[in-house]
Every structure is written in structure tokens, then in C-alpha cells.
C-alpha positions as CSV (number, residue, x, y, z in Angstrom):
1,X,48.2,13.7,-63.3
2,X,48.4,10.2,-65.6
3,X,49.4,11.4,-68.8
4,X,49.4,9.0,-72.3
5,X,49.9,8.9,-75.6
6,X,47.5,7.2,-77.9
7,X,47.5,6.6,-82.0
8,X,46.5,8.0,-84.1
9,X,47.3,11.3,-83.6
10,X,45.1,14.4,-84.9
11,X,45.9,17.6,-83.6
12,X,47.7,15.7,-80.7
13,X,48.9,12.5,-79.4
14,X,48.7,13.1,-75.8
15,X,46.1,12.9,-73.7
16,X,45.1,13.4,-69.7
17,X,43.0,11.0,-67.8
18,X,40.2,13.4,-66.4
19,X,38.0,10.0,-64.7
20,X,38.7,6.0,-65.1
21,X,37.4,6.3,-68.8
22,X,37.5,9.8,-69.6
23,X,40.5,11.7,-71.0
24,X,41.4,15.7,-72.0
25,X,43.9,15.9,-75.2
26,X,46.6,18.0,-74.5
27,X,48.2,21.2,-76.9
28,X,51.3,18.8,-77.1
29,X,53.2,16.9,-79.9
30,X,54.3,14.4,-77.8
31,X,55.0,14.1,-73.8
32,X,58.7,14.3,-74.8
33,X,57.6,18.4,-75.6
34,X,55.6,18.6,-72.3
35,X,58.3,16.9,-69.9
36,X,60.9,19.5,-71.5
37,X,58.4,22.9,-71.0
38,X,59.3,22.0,-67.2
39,X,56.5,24.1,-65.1
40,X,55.0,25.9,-68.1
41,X,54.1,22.5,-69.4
42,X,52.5,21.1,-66.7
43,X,50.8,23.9,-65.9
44,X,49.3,24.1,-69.6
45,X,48.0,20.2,-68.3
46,X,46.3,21.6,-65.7
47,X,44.3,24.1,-67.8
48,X,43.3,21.7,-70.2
49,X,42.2,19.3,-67.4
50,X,40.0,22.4,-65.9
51,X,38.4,23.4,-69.0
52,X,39.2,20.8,-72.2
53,X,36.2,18.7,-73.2
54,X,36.0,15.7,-72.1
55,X,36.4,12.5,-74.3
56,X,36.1,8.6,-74.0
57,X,39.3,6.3,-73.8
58,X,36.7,3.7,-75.3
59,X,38.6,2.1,-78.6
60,X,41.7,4.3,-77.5
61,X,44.5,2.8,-79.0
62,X,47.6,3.5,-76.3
63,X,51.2,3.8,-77.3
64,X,53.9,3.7,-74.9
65,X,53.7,7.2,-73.0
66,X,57.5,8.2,-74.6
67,X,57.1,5.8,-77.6
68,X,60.4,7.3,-79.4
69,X,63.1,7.9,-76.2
70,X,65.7,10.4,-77.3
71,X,68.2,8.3,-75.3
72,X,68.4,4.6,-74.6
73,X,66.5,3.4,-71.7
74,X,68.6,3.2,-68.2
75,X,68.7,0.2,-66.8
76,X,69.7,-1.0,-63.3
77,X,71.3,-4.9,-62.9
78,X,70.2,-7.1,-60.1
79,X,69.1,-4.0,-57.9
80,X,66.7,-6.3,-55.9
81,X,68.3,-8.6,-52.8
82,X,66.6,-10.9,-53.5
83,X,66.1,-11.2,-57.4
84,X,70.3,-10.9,-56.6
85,X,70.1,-13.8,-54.5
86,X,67.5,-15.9,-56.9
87,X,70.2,-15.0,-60.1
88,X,73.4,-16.3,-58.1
89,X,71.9,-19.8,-56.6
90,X,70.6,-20.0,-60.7
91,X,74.1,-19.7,-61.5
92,X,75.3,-22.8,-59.6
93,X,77.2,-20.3,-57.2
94,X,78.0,-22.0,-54.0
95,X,79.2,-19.2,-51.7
96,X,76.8,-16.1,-50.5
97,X,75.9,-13.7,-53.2
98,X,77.2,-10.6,-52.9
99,X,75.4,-7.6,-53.3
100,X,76.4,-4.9,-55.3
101,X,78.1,-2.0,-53.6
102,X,77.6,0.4,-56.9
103,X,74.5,1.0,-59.1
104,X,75.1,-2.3,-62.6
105,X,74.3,0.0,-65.5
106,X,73.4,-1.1,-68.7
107,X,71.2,0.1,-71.7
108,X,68.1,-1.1,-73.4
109,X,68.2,0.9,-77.3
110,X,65.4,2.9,-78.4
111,X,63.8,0.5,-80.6
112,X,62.7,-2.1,-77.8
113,X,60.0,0.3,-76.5
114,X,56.4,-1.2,-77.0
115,X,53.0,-0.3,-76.7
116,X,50.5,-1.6,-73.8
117,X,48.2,-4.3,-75.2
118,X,50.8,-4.1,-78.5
119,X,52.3,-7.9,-79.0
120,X,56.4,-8.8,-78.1
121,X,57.8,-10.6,-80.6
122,X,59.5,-14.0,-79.7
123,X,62.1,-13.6,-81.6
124,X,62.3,-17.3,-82.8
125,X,65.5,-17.7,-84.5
126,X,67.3,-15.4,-82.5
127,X,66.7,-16.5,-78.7
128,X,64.9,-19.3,-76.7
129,X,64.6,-17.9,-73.2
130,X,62.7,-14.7,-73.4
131,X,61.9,-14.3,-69.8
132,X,60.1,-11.2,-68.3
133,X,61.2,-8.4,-65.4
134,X,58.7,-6.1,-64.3
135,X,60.0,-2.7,-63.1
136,X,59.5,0.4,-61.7
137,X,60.4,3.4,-64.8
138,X,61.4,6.9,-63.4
139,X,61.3,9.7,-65.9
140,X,63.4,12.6,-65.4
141,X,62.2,16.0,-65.6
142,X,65.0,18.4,-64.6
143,X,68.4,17.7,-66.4
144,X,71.3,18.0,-64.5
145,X,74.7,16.3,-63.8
146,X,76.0,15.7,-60.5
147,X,72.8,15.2,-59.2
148,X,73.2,14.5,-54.9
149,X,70.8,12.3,-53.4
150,X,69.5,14.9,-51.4
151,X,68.6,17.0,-54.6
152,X,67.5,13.8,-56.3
153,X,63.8,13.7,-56.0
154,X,63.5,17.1,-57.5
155,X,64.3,15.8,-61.0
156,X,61.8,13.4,-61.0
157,X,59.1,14.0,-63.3
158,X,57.5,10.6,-62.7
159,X,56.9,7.0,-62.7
160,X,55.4,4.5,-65.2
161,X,55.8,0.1,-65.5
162,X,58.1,-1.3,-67.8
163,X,58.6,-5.1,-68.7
164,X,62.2,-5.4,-69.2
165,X,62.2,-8.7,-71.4
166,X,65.2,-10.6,-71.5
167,X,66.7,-12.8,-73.8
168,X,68.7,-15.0,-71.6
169,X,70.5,-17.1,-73.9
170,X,72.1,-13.9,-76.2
171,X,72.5,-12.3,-72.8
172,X,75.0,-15.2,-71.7
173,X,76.5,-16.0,-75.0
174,X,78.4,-12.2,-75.5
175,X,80.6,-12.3,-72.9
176,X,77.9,-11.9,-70.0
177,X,77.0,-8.7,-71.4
178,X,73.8,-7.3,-71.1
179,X,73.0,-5.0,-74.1
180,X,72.5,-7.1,-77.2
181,X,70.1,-9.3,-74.9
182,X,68.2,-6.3,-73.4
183,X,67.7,-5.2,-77.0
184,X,65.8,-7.3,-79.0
185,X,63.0,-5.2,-81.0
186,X,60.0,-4.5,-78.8
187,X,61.8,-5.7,-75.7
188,X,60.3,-3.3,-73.7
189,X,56.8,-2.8,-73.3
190,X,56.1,0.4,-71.2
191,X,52.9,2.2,-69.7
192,X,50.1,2.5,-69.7
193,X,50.5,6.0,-67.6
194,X,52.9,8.7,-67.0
195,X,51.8,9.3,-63.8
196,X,53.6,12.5,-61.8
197,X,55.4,12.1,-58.8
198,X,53.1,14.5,-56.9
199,X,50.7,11.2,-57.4
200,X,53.6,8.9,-55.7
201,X,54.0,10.0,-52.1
202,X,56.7,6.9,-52.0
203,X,57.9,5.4,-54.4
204,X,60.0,2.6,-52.4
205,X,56.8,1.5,-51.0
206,X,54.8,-0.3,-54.0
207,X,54.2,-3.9,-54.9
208,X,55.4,-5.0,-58.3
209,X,53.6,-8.1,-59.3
210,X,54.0,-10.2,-62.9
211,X,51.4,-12.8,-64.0
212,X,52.1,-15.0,-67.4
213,X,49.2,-16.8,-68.5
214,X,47.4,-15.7,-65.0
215,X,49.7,-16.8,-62.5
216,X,51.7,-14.8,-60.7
217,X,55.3,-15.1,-60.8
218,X,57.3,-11.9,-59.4
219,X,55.7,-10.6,-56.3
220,X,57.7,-8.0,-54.4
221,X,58.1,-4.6,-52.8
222,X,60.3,-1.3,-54.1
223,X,61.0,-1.4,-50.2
224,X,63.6,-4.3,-51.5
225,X,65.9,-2.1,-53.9
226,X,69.5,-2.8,-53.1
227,X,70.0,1.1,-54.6
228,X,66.8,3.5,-53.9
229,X,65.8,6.3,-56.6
230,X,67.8,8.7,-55.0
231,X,71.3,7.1,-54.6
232,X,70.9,5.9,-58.2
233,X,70.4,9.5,-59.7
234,X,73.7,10.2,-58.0
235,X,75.5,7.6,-59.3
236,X,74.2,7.6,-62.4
237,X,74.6,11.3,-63.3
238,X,78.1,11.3,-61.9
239,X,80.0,13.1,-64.8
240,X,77.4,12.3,-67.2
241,X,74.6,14.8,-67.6
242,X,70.6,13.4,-67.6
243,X,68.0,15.0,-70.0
244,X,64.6,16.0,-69.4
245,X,62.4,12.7,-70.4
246,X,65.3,10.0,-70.1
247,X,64.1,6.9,-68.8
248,X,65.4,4.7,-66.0
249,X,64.1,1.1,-65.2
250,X,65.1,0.3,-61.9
251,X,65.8,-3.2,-62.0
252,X,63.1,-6.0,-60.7
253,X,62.3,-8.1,-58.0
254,X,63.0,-12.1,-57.2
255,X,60.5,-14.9,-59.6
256,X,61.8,-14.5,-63.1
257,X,61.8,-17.3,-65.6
258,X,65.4,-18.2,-66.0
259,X,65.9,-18.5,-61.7
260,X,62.9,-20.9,-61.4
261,X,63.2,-24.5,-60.9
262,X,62.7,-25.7,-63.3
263,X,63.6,-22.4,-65.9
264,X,60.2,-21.0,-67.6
265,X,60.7,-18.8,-70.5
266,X,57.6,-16.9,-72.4
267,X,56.3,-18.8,-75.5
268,X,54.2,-17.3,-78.0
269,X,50.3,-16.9,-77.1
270,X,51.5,-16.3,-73.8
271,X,50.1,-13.2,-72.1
272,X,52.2,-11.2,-69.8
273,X,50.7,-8.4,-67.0
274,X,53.1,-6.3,-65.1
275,X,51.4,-4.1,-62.2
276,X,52.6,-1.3,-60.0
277,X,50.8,0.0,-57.1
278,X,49.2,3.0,-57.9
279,X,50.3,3.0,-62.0
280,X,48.5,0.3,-63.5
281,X,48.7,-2.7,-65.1
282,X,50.7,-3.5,-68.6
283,X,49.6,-6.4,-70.5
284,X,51.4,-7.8,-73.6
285,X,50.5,-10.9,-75.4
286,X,53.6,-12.7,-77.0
287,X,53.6,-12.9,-81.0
């Protein structure tokens, strides 16, 4: 199922797609309500999709599918070879990279999340490289701590795209940090779909693509991930419990702005589409 959630709301916000521009609403508040119901909520979906009217998504106005995270969203570093690769030779490093041998957390806070189609601010006077990531989100749907990788899968309610814009120059300038340059205001642009993992028979097997303006300029494969979804539930829920409807971006894939020669950095009017195999596409002007 490819769940949403669209303003403004009436007796819900979250909807079903039921054909390419047909859509049932749901008996939910938010998807936040549905993720946590567990099997009960998913099969309320599932009656609604049989029997609910059917509506038009014509003049829809989409939010993110979890526009208000309880959490921060979890973020992976340089989890890509070759995006790894790319950031190091940027870097002016003359020897090998070397990959990571554990999971590079960091955190994006709850206030970058944006809608599809909504605009991300440039944030003039506080960066001058906002560059662009797209990524593969997982969304939890069991809770649990000590997760094993061979368990993993089973908490994973499902997948949806997420543009993890970055401003390079604040992400430098605090000590090589990542957090205050992950978390500029609408820094995160995320859906259009939460689609389940019973619609994603592999998730290490999709093309990721980014276009600004058109052109493409990230092309890769989840094939590339340096830590799959599996290992990086383990590592990540290693003494530290994960709640139903966290969200996890799981890094990107070689071609952002700040590697390229020379750098290219998004500049407002600029449109940006992130795509995932089988999710969608995400497209975000720049204010």
C-alpha cells in the first residue's frame, strides 16, 4: 500500500492510493497513529481500500507522509563507496579513502521536514552551499532495542525518498560536525509515498537518481551501500531503543554538489527531483 498525507485535513489527513489518481481516506489522524496500531492498523487500510469511496488526488495538496517526526530523523554518513570516495578526493586527501567499518550517525531535527512540491528555503544569510542528497528513508514499524540483523527486516514498516539538503559551509565551520548543517528549516523534503515493504521485494536493489534544473546529477544503486538496512538497524538500536514511525535516511549515493568539479550548490529558482525505483519522484523548487 502507498500511504500519504495531504492538507487540509477534514475528518482525516491520510489517505491510500487506490489507482495512479485515485485515493481512499483513511479513519486515521495521522500515519504516525496508523504505523503505531501495528497489524490492526494496517488491516483497518485494507478495509477502507476494499470498500471506502473513491476520491481524486486532482488539486491534492501533499504533506510529507510523517510531516511532524516524534524523533529526529536518523541519518547515515557517507554510507555509499563511492559518494565516500567522491567526499575524500573533494577533501584534497591524497591517500585511499577509507571506508567506514561502523554505521556515521548523525541527526536531522524535526523541523527540517518538508512537503513534496513545498519550496526549500535558501537560507541566504546563513549558508552558501546548499547542496542536495537523495536517499533512501526506512520507517520503522516494530520498536525494539537490540535489534539483530537477522530480525531486522521485520521492523520495517516501509520506505519513502528523502532529499537530505546540506549546507556545506555551517557543516564545515562547527568543528566538522554534522547536525547544525543538516538542520536548517525545511532541509528535508520527504515523500511523496509511504509505500510498505510488502511493495519492496529488495530494497538494496533500486536506482536513486537527482536532477537540478533537469539534469541529472546522482545516479546510483542501493546495491552500493557500504552498510545494508539490516546491519544498520543493528547498530543503530544497540542500547538505544527505536519507536514505531522513527525515520532513517540511509545516506546517498556519489554526484553531489560540493564533490563536483567545479562545486555546484542549489540557488534559488532551482528545482530539485529526487527518484526511487518503485517510490516516486520528490520535486522541490528552491525559494
Amino acid at each position: 500500500m502507498r500511504f500519504f498525507t495531504f492538507l487540509p485535513g477534514a475528518e482525516s489527513s491520510v489517505g491510500v492510493l487506490s489507482g495512479p489518481d485515485r485515493f481512499v481516506r483513511l479513519p486515521f489522524a495521522s500515519l504516525l497513529e496508523l504505523i503505531a496500531a501495528g497489524d490492526a492498523g494496517l488491516q483497518a487500510a485494507r478495509e477502507a481500500l476494499e470498500r471506502g469511496p473513491r476520491m481524486s488526488l486532482a488539486g491534492l495538496r501533499l504533506a510529507a507522509p510523517i510531516p511532524e517526526p516524534r524523533r529526529n530523523i536518523f541519518c547515515l554518513g557517507w554510507n555509499y563507496s563511492e559518494h565516500s570516495k567522491e567526499a575524500s578526493a573533494a577533501r584534497g586527501r591524497l591517500e585511499p579513502p577509507k571506508l567506514p567499518t561502523r554505521p556515521i550517525f548523525f541527526t536531522k531535527a524535526t523541523t527540517t521536514v518538508l512537503a513534496p512540491d513545498a519550496a526549500i528555503p535558501a537560507h541566504l544569510g546563513a549558508t552558501a552551499q546548499l547542496d542536495w542528497e537523495v536517499e533512501l528513508g526506512v520507517v520503522i514499524g516494530k520498536g525494539g532495542a537490540d535489534i539483530s540483523q537477522e530480525r531486522a527486516m521485520e521492523h520495517v514498516f516501509g520506505y519513502t525518498i528523502i532529499n537530505d539538503v546540506s549546507a556545506r559551509d555551517v557543516q564545515t565551520g562547527h568543528g566538522g560536525q554534522f547536525f547544525k548543517g543538516k538542520s536548517l528549516d525545511g532541509t528535508c523534503p520527504m515523500g511523496p509515498w509511504l509505500v510498505t515493504a510488502d511493495e519492496v521485494p529488495d530494497p538494496h536493489a533500486l536506482r536513486l537518481t537527482c536532477k537540478v534544473n533537469g539534469v541529472i546529477k546522482q545516479d546510483g544503486r542501493t546495491s552500493d551501500m557500504i552498510f545494508d538496512i539490516p546491519s544498520t538497524l543493528e547498530w543503530l538500536s544497540q542500547g538505544m531503543t527505536l519507536v514505531p514511525g522513527d525515520i532513517i535516511a540511509t545516506g546517498t549515493p556519489a554526484g553531489v554538489g560540493f564533490a563536483r568539479v567545479p562545486p555546484e550548490f542549489l540557488h534559488p529558482g532551482d528545482v530539485v527531483e529526487c527518484a526511487v525505483e518503485g517510490l516516486g519522484i520528490l520535486r522541490n523548487p528552491v525559494a
